[in-house]
N, C-alpha and C positions, 0 to 999 in steps of 0.2 A: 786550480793548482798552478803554480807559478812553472814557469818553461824557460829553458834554451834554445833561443832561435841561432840555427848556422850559417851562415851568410861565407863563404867562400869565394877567391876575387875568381875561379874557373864557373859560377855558379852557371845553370842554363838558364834561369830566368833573370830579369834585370830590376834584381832585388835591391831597393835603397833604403838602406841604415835609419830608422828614426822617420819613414817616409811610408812604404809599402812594402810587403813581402807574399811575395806567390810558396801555392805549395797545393799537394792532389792527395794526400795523403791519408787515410782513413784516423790515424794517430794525431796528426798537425791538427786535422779540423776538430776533432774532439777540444783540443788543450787550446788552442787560440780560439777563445773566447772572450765579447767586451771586459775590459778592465782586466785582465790578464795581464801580472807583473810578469816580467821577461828579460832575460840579459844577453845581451847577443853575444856571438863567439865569432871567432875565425881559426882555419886551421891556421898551420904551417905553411909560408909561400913557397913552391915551388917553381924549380926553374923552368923555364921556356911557356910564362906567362905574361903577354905582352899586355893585360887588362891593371889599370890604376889599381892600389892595393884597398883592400875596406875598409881597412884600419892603418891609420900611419903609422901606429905609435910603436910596432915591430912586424919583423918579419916571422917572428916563431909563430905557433900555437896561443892562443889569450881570448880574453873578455873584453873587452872593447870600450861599453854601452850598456844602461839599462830605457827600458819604456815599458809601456801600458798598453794593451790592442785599445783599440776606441772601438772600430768599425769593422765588421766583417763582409766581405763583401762576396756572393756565391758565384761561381760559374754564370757566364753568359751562355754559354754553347755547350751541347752534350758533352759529356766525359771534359771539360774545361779545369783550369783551375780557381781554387778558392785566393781568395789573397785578403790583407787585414791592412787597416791604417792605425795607426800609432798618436793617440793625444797626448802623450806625455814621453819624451827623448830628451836622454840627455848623454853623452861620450864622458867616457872616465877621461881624466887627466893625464894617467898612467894606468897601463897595459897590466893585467890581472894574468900572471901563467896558468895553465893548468893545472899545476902541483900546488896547495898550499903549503908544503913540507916535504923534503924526501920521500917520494912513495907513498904521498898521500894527496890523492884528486879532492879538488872541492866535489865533486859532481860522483856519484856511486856507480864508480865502475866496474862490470867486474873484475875481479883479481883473480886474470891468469897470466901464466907465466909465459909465454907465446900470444900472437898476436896472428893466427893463421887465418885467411878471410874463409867467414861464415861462422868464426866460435862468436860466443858473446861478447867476447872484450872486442872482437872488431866489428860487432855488428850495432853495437852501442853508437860507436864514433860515426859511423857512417850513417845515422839520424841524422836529420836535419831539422827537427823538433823534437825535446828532451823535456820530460819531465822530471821535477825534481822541487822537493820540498822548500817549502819558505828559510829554513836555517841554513840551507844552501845558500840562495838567492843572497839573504842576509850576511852572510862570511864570505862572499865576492864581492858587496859592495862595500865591505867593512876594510877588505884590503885595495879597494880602489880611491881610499880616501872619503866614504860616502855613509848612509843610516838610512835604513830603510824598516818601515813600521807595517809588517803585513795587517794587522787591524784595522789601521785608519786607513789605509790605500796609500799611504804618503811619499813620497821621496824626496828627502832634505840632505844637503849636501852637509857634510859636520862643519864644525865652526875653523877647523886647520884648515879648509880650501878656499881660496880667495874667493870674495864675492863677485869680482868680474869675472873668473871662472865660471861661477856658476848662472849669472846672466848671461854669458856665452853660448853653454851649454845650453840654454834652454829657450835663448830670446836672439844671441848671434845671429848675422846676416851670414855666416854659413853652413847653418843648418836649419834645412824647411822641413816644420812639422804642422804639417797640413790633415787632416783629418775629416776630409771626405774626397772624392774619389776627381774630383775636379784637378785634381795634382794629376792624373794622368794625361789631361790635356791639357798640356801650356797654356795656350793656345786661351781657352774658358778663362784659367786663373787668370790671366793678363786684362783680360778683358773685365774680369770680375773689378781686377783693383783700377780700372779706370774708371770704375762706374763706382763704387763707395770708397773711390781715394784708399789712403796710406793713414791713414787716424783711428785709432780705436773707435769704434762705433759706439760704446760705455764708458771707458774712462776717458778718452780723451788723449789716449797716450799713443804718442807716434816715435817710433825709433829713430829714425836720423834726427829731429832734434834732441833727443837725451843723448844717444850713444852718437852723433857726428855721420860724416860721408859712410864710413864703416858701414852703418846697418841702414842705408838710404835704398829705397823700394823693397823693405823689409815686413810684412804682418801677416796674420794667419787667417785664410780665409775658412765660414766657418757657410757649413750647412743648417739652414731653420731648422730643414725635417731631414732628419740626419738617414742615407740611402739604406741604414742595415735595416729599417723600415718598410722597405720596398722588395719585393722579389727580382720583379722586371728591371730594365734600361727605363727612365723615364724623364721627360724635358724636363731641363734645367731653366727655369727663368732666372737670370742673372742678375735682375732686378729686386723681385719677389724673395728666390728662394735662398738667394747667397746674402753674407755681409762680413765685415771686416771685425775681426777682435784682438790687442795683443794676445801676447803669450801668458799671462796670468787669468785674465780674463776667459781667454779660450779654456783653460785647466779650470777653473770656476764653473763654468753653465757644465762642464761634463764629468762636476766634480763625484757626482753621485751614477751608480749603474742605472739603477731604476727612473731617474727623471734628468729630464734636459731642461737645462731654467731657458726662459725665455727673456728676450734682451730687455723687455721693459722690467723684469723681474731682476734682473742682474743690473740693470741702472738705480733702481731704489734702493739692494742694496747698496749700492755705493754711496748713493744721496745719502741712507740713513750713517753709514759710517760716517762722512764728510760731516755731517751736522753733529757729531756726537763728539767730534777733533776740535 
């Protein structure tokens, strides 16, 4: 079932947009689930918040962003939190209200007339995962400039929004969608991409020569054996188990729930496309 994730600039955890998101919740864990369509929200900024905002694109209440959970990752530690990684992110262009009409929420809320804390209508907002049907999902990225296909798992920007937008959103050097847990430590990624370079490891495709200085030490580093496989903490050979994909390629090998293609798998595709051009 597709979800609302809330991301708040007071949040307690240090949840990044299109990156990672922590959460302990008996509801979150059910509904973030791999391949789980999702649109993030923010509220309203209020004053005497000295933290950068989530979203730039206003200060009210709005929809942001949609993505996909890739990875779920459990508790380290008793009573811990869950937290999920995101294969596929990408920010709207323009800010999605929460009305799509006078008095009419995208999102089913209830409708009462009061707003007193603990009735339903306030105890809705103060979720910070929301479930809500795919025609939802669908009529916030419809007024975000966007089409989204719950059948095919897809998200395709419509043909009104520019195509650098949309390789921005999803390929930009400033937004990392990283989808495995090596994003938590710098530290690892850095080291990752000195060891298999800035060059896609299947196509060939490297960002700062297409896109320029702009998107220079720009690619997504990708897990062989992806950790939601694993219960425990377990070594990472940075050799072995890491390697470098663009942003197309990375959305490819994890295009499907059920199977991870494998990078010699994902390079014959491409050989056999290339010979068929």
């Amino acid at each position: 079932m597709p979800a609302v994730i809330v991301i708040n600039d007071d949040s307690e955890f240090e949840d990044k947009p299109g990156i990672s998101y922590e959460y302990r919740l008996k509801d979150a864990v059910e509904l973030l689930q791999p391949r789980t369509h999702v649109v993030f929200y923010t509220g309203k900024r209020r004053s005497g918040i000295n933290t950068p905002r989530v979203s730039p694109l206003t200060n009210a209440a709005h929809y942001f962003a949609f993505g996909v959970v890739d990875e779920v990752i459990p508790p380290q530690v008793p009573k811990g939190n869950y937290s999920c990684t995101f294969s596929e992110y990408s920010p709207f262009q323009r800010a999605v209200p929460v009305l799509k009409a006078p008095g009419e929420y995208f999102e089913p809320v209830p409708q009462l007339n009061d707003f007193t804390p603990g009735n339903a209508r306030w105890s809705y907002w103060q979720k910070g995962v929301r479930a809500v049907s795919s025609p939802v999902i669908e009529s916030i990225l419809q007024h975000a400039g966007a089409s989204f296909n719950p059948v095919l798992h897809d998200y395709e920007q419509s043909p009104n929004v520019a195509a650098e937008a949309f390789a921005f959103g999803l390929e930009g050097g400033r937004t990392r969608v990283i989808t495995n847990r090596i994003e938590r430590d710098r530290s690892l990624r850095e080291r990752a991409i000195q060891i298999h370079g800035l060059t896609c490891i299947a196509c060939t495709f490297n960002f700062e020569a297409f896109y320029g200085e702009y998107a220079a030490e720009y690619i997504h580093v990708h897990h062989l054996n992806p950790l939601a496989g694993f219960e425990d903490r377990r070594l990472v050979n940075l050799y072995t188990d890491l390697t470098v994909l663009c942003a197309n390629c990375h959305c490819i090998v994890h295009r499907q729930r059920d199977r991870l293609l494998s990078i010699d798998e994902l390079k014959s595709m491409i050989e056999h496309a290339r010979n068929k051009s």
